[in-house]
N, CA, C and O atoms as a GROMACS GRO file, in nm:
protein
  588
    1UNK      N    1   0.084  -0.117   0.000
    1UNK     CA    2   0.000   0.000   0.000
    1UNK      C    3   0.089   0.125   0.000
    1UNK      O    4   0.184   0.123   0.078
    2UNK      N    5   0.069   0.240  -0.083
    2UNK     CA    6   0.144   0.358  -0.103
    2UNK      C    7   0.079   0.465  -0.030
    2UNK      O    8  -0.039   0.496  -0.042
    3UNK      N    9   0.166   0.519   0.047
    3UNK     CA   10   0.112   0.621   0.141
    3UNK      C   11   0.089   0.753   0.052
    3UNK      O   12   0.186   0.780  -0.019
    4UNK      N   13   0.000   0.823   0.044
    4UNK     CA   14  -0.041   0.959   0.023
    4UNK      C   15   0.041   1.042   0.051
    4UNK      O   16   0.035   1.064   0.172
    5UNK      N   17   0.130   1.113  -0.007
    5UNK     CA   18   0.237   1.225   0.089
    5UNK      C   19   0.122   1.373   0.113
    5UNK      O   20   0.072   1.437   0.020
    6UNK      N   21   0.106   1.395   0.231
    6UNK     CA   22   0.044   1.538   0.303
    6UNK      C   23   0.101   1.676   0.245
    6UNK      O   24   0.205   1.736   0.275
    7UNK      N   25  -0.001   1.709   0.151
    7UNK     CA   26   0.039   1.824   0.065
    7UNK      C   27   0.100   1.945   0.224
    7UNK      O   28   0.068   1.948   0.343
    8UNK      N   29   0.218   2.040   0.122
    8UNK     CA   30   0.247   2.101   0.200
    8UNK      C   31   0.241   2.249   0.102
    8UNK      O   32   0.247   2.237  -0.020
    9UNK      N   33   0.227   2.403   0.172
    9UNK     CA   34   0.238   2.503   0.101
    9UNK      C   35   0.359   2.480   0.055
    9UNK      O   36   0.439   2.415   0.121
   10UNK      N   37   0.395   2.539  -0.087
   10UNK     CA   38   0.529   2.594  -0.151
   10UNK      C   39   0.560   2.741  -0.092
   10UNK      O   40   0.481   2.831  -0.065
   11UNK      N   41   0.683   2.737  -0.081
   11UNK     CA   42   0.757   2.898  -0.010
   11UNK      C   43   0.727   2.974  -0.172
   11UNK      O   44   0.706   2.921  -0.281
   12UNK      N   45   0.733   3.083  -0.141
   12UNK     CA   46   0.706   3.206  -0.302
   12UNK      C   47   0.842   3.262  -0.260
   12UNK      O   48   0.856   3.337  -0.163
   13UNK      N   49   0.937   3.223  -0.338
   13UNK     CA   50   1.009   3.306  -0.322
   13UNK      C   51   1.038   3.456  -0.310
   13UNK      O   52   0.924   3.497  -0.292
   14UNK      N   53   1.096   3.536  -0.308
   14UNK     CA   54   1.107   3.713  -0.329
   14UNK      C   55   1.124   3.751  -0.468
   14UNK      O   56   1.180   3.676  -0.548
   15UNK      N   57   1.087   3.845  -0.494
   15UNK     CA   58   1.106   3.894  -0.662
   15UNK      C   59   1.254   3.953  -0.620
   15UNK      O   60   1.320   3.987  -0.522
   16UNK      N   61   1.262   3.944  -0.762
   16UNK     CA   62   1.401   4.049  -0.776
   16UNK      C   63   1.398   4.141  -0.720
   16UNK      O   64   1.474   4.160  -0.625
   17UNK      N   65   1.309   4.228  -0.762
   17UNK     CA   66   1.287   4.337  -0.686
   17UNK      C   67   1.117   4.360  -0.629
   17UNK      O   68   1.031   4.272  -0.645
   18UNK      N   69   1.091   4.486  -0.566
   18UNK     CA   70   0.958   4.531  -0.516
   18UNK      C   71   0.990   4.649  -0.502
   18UNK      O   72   1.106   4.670  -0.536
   19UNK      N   73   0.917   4.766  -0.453
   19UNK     CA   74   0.852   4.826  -0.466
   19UNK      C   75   0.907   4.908  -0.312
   19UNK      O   76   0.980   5.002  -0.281
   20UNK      N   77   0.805   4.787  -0.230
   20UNK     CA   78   0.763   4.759  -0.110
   20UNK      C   79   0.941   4.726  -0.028
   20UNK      O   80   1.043   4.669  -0.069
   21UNK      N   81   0.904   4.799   0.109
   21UNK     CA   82   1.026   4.809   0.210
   21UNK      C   83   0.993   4.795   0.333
   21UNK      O   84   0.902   4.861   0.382
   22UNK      N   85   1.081   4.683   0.419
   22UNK     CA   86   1.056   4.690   0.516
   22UNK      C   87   1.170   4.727   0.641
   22UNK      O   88   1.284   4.680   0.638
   23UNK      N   89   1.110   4.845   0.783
   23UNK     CA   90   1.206   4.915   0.855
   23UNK      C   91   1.249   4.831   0.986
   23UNK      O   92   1.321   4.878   1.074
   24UNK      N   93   1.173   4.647   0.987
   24UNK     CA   94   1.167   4.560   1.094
   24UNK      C   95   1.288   4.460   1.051
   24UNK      O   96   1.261   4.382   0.960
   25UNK      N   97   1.403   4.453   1.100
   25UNK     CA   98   1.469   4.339   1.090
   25UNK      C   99   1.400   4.239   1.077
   25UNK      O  100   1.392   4.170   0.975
   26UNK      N  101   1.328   4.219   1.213
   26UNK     CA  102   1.272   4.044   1.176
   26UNK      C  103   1.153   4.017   1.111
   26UNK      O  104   1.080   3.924   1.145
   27UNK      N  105   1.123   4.108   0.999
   27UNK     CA  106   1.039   4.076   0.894
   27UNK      C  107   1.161   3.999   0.755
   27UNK      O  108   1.142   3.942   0.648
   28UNK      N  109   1.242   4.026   0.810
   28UNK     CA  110   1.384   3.968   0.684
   28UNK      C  111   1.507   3.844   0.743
   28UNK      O  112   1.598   3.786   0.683
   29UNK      N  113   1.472   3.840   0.848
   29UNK     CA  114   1.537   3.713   0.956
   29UNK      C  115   1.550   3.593   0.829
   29UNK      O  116   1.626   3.496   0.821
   30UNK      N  117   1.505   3.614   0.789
   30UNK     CA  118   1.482   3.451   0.720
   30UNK      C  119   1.612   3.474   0.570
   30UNK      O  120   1.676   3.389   0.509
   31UNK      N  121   1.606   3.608   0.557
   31UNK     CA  122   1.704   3.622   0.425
   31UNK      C  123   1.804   3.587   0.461
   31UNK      O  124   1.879   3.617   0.369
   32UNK      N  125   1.875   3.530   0.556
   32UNK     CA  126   2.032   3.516   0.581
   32UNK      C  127   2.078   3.656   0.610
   32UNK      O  128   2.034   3.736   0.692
   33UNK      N  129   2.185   3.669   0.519
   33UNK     CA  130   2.284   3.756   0.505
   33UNK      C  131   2.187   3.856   0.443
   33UNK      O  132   2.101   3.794   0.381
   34UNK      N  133   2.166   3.997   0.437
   34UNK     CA  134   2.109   4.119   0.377
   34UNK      C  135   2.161   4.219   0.424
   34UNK      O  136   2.231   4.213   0.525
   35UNK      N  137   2.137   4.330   0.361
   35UNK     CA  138   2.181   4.459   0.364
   35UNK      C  139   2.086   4.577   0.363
   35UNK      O  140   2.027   4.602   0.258
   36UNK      N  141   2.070   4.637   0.449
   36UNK     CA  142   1.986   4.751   0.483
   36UNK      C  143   1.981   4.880   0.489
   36UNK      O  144   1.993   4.919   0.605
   37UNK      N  145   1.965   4.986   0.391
   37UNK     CA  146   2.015   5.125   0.386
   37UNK      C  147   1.917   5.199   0.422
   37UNK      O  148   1.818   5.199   0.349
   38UNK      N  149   1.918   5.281   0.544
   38UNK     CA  150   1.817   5.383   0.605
   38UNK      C  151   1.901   5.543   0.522
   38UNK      O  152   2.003   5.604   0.552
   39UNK      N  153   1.827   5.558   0.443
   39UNK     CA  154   1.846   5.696   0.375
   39UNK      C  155   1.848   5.815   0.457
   39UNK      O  156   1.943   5.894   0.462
   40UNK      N  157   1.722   5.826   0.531
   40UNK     CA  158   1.709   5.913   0.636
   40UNK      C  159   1.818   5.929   0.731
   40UNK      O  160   1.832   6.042   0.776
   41UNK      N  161   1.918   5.812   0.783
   41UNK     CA  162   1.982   5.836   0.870
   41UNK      C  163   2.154   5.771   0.805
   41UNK      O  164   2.251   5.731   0.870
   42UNK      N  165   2.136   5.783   0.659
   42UNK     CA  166   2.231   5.789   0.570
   42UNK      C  167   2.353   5.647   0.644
   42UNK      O  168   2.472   5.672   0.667
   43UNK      N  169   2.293   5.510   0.668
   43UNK     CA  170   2.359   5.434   0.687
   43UNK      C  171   2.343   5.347   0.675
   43UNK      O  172   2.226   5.324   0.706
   44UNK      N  173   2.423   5.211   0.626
   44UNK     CA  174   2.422   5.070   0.575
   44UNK      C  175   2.437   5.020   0.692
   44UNK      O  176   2.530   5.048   0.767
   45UNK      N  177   2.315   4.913   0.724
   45UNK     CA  178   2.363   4.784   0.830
   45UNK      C  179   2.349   4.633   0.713
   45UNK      O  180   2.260   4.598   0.635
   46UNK      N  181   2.491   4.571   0.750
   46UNK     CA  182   2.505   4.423   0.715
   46UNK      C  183   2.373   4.386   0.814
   46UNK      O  184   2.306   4.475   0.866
   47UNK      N  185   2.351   4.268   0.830
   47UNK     CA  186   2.241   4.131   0.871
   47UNK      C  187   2.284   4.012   0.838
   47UNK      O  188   2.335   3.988   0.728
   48UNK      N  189   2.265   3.915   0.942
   48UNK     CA  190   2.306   3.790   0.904
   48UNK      C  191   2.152   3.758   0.993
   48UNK      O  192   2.167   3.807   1.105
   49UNK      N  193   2.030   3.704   0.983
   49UNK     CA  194   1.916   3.691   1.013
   49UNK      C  195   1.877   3.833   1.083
   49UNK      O  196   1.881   3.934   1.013
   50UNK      N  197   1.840   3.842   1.218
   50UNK     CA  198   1.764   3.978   1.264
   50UNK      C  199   1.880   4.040   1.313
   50UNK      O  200   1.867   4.162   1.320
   51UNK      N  201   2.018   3.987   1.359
   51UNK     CA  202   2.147   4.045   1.383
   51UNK      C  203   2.248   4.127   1.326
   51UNK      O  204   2.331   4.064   1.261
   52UNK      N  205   2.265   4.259   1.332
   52UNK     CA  206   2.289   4.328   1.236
   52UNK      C  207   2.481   4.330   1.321
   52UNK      O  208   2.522   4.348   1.436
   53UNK      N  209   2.538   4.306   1.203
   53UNK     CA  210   2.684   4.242   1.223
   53UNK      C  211   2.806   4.350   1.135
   53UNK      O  212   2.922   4.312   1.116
   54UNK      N  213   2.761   4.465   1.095
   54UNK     CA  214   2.833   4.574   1.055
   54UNK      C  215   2.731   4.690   1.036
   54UNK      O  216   2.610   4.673   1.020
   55UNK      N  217   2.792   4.809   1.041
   55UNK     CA  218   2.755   4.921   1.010
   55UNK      C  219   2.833   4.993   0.974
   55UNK      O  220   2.948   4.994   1.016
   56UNK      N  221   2.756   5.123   0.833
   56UNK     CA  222   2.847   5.203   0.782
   56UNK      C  223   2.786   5.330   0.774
   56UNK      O  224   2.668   5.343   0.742
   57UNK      N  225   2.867   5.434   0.804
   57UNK     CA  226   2.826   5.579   0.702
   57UNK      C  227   2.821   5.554   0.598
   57UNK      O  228   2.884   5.463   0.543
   58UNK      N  229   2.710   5.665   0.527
   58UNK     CA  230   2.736   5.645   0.391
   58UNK      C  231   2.638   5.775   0.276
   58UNK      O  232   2.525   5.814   0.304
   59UNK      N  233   2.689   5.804   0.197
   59UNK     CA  234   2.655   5.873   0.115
   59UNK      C  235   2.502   5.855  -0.035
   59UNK      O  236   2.506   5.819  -0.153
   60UNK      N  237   2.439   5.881   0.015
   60UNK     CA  238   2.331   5.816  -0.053
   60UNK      C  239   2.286   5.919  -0.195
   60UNK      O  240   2.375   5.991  -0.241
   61UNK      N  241   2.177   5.921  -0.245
   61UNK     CA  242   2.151   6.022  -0.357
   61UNK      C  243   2.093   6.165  -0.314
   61UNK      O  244   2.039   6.182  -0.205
   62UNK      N  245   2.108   6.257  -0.402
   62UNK     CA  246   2.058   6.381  -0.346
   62UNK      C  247   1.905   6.387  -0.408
   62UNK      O  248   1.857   6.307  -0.489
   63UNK      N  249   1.830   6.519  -0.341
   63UNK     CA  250   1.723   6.532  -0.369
   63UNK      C  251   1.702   6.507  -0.516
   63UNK      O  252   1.604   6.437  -0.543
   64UNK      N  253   1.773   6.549  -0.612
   64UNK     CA  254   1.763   6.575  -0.682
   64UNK      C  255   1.766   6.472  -0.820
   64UNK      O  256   1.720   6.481  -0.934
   65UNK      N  257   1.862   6.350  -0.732
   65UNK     CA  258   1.860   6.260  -0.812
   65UNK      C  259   1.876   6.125  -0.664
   65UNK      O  260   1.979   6.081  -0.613
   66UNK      N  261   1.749   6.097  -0.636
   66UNK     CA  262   1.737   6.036  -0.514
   66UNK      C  263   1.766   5.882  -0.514
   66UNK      O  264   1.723   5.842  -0.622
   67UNK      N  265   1.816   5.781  -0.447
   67UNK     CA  266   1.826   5.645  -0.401
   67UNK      C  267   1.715   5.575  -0.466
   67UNK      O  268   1.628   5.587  -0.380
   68UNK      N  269   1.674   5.527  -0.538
   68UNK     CA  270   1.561   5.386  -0.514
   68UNK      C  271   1.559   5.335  -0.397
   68UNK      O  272   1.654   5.288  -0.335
   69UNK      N  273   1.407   5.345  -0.351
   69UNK     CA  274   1.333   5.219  -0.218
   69UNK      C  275   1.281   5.134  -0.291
   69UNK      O  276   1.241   5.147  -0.407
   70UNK      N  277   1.280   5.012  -0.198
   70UNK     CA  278   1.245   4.907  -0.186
   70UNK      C  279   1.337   4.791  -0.202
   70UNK      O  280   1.454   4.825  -0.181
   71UNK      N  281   1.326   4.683  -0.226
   71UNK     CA  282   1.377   4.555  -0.209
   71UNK      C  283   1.377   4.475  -0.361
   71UNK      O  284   1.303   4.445  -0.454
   72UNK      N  285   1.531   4.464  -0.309
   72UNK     CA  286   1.636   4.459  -0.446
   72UNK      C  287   1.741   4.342  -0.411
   72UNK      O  288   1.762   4.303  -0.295
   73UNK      N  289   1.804   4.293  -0.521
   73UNK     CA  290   1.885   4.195  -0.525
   73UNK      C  291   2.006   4.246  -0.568
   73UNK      O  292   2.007   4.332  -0.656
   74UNK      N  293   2.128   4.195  -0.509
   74UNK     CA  294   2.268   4.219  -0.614
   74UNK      C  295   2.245   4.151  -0.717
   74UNK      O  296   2.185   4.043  -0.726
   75UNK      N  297   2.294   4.217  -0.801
   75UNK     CA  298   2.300   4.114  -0.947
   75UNK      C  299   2.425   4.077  -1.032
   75UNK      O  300   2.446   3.998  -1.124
   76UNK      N  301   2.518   4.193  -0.943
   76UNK     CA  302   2.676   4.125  -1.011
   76UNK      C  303   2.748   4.267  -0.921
   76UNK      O  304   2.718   4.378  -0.878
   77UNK      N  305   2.881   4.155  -0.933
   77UNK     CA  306   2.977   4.247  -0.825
   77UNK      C  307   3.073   4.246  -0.926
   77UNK      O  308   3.081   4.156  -1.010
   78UNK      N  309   3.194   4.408  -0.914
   78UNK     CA  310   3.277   4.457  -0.984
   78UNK      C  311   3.362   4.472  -0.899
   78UNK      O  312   3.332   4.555  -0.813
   79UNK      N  313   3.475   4.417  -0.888
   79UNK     CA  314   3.593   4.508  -0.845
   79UNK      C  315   3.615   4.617  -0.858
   79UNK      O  316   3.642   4.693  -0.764
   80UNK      N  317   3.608   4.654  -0.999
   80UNK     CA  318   3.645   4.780  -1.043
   80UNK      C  319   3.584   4.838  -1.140
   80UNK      O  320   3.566   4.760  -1.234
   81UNK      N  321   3.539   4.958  -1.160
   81UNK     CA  322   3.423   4.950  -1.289
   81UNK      C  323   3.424   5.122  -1.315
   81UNK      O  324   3.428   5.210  -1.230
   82UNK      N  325   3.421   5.132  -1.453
   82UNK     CA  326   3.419   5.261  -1.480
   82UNK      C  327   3.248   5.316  -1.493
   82UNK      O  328   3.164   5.260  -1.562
   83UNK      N  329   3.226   5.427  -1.416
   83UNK     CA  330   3.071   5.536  -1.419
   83UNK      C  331   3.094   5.639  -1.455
   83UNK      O  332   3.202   5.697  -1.457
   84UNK      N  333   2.956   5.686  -1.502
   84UNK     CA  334   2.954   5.790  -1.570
   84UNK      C  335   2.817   5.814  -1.638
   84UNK      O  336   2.742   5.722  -1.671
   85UNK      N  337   2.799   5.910  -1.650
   85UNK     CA  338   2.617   5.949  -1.667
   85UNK      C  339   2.656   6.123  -1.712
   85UNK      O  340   2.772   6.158  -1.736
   86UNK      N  341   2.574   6.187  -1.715
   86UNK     CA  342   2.502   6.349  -1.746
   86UNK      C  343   2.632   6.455  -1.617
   86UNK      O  344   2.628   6.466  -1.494
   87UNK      N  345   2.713   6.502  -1.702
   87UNK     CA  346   2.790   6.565  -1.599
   87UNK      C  347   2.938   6.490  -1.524
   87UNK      O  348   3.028   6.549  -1.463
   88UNK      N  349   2.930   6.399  -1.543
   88UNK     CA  350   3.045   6.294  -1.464
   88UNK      C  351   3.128   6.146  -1.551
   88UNK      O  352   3.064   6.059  -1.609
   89UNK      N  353   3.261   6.149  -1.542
   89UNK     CA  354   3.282   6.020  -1.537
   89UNK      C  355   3.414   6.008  -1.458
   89UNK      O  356   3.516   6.077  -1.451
   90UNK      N  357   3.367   5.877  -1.394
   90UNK     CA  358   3.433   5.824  -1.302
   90UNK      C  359   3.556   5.699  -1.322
   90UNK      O  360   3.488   5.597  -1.324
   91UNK      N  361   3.634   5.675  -1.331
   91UNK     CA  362   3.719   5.563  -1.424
   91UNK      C  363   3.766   5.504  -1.265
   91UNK      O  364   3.807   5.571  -1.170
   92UNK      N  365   3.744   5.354  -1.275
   92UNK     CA  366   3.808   5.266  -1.154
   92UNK      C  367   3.701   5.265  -1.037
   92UNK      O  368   3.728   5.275  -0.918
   93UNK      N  369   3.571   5.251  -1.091
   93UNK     CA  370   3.499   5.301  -0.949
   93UNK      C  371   3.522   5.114  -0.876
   93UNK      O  372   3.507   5.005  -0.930
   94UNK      N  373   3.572   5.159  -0.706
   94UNK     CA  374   3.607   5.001  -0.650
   94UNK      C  375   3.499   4.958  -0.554
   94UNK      O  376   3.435   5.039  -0.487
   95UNK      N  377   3.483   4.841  -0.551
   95UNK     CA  378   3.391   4.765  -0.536
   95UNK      C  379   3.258   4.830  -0.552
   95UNK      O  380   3.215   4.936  -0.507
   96UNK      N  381   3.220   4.767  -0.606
   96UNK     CA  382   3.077   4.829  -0.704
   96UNK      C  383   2.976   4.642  -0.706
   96UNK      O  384   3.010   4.526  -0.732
   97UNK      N  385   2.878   4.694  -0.671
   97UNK     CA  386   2.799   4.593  -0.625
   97UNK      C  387   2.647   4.655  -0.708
   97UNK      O  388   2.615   4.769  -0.673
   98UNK      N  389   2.584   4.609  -0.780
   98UNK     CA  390   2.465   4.642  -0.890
   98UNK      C  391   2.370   4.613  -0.818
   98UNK      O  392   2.367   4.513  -0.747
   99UNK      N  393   2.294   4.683  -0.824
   99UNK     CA  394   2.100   4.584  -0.720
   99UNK      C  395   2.011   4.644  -0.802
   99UNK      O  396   1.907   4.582  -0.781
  100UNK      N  397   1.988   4.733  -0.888
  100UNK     CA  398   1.876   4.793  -0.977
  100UNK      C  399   1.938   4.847  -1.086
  100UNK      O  400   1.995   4.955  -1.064
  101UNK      N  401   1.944   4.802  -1.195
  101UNK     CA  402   1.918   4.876  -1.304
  101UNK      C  403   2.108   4.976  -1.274
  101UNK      O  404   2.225   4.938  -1.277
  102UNK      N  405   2.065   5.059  -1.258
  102UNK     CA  406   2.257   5.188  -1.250
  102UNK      C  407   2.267   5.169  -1.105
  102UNK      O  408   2.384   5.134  -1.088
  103UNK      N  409   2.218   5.172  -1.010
  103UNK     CA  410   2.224   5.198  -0.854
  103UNK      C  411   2.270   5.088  -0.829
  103UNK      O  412   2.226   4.977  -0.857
  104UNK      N  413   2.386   5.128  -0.761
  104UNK     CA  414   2.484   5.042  -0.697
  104UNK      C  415   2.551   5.047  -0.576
  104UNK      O  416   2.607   5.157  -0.575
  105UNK      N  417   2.577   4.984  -0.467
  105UNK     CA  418   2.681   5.011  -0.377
  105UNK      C  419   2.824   4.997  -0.430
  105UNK      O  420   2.859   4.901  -0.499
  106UNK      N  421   2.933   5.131  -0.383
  106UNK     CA  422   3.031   5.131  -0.420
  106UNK      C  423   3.099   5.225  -0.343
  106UNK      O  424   3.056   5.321  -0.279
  107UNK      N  425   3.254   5.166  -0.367
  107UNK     CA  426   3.364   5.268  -0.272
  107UNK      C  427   3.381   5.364  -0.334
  107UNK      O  428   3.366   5.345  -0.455
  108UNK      N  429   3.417   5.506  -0.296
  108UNK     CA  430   3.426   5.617  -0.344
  108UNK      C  431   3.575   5.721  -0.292
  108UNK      O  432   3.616   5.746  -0.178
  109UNK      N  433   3.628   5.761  -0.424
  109UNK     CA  434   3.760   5.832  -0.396
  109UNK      C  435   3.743   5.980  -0.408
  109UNK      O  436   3.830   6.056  -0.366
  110UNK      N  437   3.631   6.023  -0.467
  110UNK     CA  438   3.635   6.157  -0.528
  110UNK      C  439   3.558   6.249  -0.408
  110UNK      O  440   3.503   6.355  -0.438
  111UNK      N  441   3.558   6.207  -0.292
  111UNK     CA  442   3.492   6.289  -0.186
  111UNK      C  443   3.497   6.198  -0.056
  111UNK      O  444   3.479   6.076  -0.067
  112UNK      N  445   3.518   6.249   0.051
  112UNK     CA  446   3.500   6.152   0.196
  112UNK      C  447   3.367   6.274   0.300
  112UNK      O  448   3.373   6.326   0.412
  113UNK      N  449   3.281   6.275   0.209
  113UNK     CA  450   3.164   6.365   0.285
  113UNK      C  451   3.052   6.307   0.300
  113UNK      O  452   2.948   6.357   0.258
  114UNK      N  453   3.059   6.168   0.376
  114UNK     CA  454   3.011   6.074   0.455
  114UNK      C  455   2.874   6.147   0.566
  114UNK      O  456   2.872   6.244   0.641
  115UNK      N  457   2.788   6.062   0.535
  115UNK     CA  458   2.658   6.115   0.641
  115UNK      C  459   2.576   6.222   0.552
  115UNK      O  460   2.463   6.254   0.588
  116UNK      N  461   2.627   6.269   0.450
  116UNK     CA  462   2.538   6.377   0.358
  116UNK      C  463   2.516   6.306   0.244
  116UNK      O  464   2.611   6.236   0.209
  117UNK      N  465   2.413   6.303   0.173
  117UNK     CA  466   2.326   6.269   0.048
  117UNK      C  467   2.470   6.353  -0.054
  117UNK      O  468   2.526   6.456  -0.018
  118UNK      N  469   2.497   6.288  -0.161
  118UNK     CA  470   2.601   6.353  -0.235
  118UNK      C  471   2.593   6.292  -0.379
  118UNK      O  472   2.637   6.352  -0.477
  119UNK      N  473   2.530   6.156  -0.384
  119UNK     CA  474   2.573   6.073  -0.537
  119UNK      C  475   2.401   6.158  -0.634
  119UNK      O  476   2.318   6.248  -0.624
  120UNK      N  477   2.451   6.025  -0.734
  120UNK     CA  478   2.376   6.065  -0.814
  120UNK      C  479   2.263   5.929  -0.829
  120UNK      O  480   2.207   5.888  -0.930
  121UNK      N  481   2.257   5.880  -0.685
  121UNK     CA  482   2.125   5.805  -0.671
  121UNK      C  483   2.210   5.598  -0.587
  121UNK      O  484   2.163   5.495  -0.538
  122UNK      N  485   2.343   5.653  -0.622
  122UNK     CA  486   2.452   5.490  -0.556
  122UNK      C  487   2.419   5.533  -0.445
  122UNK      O  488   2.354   5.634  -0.417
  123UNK      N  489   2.478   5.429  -0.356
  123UNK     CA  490   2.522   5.393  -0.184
  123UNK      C  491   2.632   5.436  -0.191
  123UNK      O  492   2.702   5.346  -0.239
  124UNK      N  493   2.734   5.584  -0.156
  124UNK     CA  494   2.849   5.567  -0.186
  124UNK      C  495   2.942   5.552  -0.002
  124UNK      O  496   2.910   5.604   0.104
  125UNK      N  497   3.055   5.464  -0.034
  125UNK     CA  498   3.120   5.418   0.083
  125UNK      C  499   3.273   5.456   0.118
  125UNK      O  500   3.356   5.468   0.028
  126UNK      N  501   3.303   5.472   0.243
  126UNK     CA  502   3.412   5.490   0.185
  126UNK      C  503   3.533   5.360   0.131
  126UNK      O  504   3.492   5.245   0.116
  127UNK      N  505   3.641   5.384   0.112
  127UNK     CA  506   3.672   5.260   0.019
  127UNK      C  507   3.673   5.104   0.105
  127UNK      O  508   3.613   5.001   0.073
  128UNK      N  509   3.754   5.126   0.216
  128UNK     CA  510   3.771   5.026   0.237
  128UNK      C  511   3.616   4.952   0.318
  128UNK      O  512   3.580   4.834   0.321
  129UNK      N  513   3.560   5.055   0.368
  129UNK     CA  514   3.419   4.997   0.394
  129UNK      C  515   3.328   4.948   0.284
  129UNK      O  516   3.227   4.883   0.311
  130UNK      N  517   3.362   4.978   0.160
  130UNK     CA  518   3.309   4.923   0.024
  130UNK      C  519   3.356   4.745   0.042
  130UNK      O  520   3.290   4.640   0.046
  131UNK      N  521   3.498   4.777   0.050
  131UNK     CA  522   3.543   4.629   0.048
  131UNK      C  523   3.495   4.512   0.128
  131UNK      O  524   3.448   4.403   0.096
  132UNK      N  525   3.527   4.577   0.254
  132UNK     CA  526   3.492   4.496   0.372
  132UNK      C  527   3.331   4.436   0.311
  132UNK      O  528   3.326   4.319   0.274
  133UNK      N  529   3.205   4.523   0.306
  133UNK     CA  530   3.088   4.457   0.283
  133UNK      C  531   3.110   4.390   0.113
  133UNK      O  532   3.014   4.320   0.082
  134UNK      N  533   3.216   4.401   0.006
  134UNK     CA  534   3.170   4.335  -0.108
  134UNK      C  535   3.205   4.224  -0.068
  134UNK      O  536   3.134   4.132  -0.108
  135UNK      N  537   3.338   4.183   0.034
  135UNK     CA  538   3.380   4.043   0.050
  135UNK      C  539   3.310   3.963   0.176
  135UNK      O  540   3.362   3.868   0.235
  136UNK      N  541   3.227   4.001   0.195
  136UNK     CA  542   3.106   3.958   0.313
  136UNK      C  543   2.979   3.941   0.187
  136UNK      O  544   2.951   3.825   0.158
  137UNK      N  545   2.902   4.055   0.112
  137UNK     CA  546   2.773   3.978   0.044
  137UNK      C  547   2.809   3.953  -0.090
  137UNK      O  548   2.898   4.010  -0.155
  138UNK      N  549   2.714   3.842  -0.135
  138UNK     CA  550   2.721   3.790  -0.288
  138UNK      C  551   2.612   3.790  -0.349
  138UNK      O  552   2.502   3.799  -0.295
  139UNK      N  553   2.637   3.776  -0.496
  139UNK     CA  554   2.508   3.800  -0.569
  139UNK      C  555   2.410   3.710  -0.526
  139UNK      O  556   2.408   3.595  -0.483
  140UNK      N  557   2.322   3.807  -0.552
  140UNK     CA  558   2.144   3.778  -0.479
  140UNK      C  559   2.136   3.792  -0.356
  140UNK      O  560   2.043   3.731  -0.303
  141UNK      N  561   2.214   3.866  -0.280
  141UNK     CA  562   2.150   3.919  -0.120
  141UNK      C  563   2.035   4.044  -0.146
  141UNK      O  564   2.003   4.142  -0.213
  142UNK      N  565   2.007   3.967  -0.049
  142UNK     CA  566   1.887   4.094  -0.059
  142UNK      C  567   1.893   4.226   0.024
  142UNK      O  568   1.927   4.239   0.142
  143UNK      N  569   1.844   4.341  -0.085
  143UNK     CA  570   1.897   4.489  -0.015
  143UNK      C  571   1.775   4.562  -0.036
  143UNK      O  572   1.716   4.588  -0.141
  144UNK      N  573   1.737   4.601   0.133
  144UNK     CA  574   1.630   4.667   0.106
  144UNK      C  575   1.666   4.834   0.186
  144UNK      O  576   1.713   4.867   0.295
  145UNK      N  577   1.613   4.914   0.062
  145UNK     CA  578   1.648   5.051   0.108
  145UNK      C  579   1.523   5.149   0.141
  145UNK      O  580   1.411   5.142   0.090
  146UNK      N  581   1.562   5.228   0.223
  146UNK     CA  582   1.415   5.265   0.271
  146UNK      C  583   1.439   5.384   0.311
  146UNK      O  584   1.562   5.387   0.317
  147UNK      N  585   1.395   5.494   0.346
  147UNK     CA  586   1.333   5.604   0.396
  147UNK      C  587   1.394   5.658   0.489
  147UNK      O  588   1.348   5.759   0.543
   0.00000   0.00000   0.00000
């Protein structure tokens, strides 16, 4: 006689991205490793479940050309990578970490004016705090930025 296996829900995974942000660690406990940028108070916390296991200053976008919120994935990490857009280019930008579309976390040489909104919409870090978090997360952590 063959036993019936007891249907169980399937997990839904996370989209790539959303929209939607959340300001509760342990609504994200379950992501492992993640990364959390409070805009408002212009700083990156690492996470390894609801335990937040680094923190950084950091330079976020200005009014004018503001951060993306919500909840985002890395999608590829650079050592080194040349930027550049309307007004700017940047040659060697180091550790550069992609999560939407141009917006990226990355180390920054061309200013150390940390705690003030300054980019043109990146996470900017200073260098070696770039490093430290690229060689801690990997593609597909999840980064949710918020408010």
């Amino acid at each position: 006689m063959t036993e019936t296996p007891t249907p169980t829900s399937t997990p839904t995974p996370r989209p790539a991205f959303s929209w939607e942000y959340s300001t509760d660690p342990n609504e994200l406990a379950g992501e492992g490793r993640w990364i959390d940028i409070d805009l408002s108070e212009q700083r990156v916390r690492a996470y390894e479940g609801a335990e937040p296991v680094m923190e950084f200053i950091v330079s976020t976008g200005t009014s004018a050309h503001p951060t993306v919120t919500g909840q985002f994935r890395i999608y590829v990490k650079l050592r080194s990578t040349p930027m550049s857009g309307p007004g700017y280019y940047l040659p060697g930008v180091p550790f550069t970490m992609y999560f939407y579309k141009g917006y990226a976390l990355h180390g920054t040489y061309w200013h150390s004016n940390f705690g003030v909104p300054m980019s043109h919409g990146c996470v900017n870090f200073r260098t070696s705090d770039a490093e430290t978090l690229f060689n801690w997360a990997e593609v597909g952590t999840l980064v949710n930025v918020h408010p």
